[in-house]
SETI-141662 format. One record per residue (C-alpha): residue number from 1; x, y, z. Coordinates in Angstrom, 1 decimal. Layout:
# SETI-141662
REC, NUM, X, Y, Z
...
***
This chain:
# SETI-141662
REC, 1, -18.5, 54.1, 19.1
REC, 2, -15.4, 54.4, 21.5
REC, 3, -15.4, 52.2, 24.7
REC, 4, -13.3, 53.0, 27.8
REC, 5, -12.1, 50.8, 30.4
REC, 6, -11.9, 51.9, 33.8
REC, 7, -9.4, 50.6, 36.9
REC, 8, -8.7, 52.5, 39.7
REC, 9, -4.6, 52.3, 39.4
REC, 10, -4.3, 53.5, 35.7
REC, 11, -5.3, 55.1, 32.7
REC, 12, -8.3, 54.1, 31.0
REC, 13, -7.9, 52.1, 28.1
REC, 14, -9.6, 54.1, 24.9
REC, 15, -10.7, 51.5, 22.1
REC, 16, -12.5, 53.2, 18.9
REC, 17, -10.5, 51.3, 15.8
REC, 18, -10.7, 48.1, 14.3
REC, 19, -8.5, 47.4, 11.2
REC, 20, -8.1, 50.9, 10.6
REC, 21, -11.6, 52.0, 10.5
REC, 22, -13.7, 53.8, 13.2
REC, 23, -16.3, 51.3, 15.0
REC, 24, -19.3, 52.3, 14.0
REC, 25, -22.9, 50.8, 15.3
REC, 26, -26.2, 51.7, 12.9
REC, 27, -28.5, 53.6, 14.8
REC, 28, -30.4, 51.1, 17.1
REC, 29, -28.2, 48.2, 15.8
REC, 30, -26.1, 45.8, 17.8
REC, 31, -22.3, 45.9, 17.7
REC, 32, -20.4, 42.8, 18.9
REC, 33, -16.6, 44.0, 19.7
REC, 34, -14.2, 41.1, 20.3
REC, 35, -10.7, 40.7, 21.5
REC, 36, -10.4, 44.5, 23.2
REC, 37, -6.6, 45.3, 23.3
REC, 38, -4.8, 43.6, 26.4
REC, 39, -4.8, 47.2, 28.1
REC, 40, -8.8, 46.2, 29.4
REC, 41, -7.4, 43.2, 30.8
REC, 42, -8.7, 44.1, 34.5
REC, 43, -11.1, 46.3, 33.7
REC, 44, -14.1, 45.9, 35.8
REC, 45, -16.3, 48.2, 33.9
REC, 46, -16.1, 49.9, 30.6
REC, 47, -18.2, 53.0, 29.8
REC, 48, -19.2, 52.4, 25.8
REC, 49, -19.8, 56.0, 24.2
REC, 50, -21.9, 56.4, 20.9
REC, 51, -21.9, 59.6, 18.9
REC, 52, -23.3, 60.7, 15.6
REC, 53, -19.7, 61.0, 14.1
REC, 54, -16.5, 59.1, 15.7
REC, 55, -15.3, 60.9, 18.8
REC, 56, -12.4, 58.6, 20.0
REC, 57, -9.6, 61.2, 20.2
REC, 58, -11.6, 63.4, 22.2
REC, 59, -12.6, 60.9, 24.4
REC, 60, -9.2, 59.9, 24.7
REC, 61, -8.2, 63.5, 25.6
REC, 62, -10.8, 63.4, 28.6
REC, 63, -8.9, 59.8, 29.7
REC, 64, -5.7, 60.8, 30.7
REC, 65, -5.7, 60.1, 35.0
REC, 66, -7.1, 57.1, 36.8
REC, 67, -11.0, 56.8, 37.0
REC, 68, -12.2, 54.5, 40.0
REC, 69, -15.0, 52.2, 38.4
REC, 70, -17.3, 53.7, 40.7
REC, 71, -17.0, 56.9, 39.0
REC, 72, -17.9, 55.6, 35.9
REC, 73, -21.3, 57.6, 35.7
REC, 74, -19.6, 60.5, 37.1
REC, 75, -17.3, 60.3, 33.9
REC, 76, -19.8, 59.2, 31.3
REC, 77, -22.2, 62.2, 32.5
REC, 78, -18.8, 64.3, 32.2
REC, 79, -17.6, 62.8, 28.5
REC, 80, -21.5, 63.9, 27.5
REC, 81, -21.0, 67.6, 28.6
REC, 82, -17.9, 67.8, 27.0
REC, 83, -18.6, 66.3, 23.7
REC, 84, -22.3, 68.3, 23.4
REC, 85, -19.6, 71.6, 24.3
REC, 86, -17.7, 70.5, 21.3
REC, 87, -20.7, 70.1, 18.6
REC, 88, -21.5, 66.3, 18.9
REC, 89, -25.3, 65.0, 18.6
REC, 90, -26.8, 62.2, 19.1
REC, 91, -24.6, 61.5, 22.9
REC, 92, -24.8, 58.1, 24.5
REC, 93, -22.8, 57.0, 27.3
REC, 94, -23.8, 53.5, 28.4
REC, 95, -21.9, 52.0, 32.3
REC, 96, -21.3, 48.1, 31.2
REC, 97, -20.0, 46.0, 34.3
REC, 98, -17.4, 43.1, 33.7
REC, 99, -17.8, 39.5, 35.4
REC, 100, -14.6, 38.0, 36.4
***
């Protein structure tokens, strides 16, 4: 599972490590994630992405200019093409809003 935060006046914020280890979620299991790094502080929505095998670095290589939260489907339709392209299965890309 990686999870990006959007804001329209930066870089998203790519989170897909806890203590060293990929975050992984069983397949229609829940995943609590606490305590995202202070780069999500203003976030107002974060796109979670699920993959068969961990896909954080690639995801972080699709993150690199500003996203508007509006675009967040726009992107999460875009990280889905790309990953499928690279030989990923099993593609989720789920739009979560944040409350203030």
């Amino acid at each position: 599972m990686t999870i990006v935060g959007l804001a329209a006046d930066r870089r998203p914020a790519v989170h897909y490590r806890e203590e060293q280890q990929f975050i992984s979620v069983a397949p229609s299991g829940d995943r609590e994630v606490k305590n995202l790094p202070a780069a999500f502080d203003g976030c107002p929505v974060v796109v979670v992405v699920l993959t068969g095998t961990p896909a954080g670095e690639v995801v972080r290589g699709m993150a690199t200019d500003p996203i508007a939260p509006t675009d967040a489907a726009k992107f999460g339709d875009a990280l889905k093409t790309k990953l499928s392209d690279a030989g990923y299965t099993g593609i989720a890309a789920e739009i979560v809003r944040i409350k203030p």
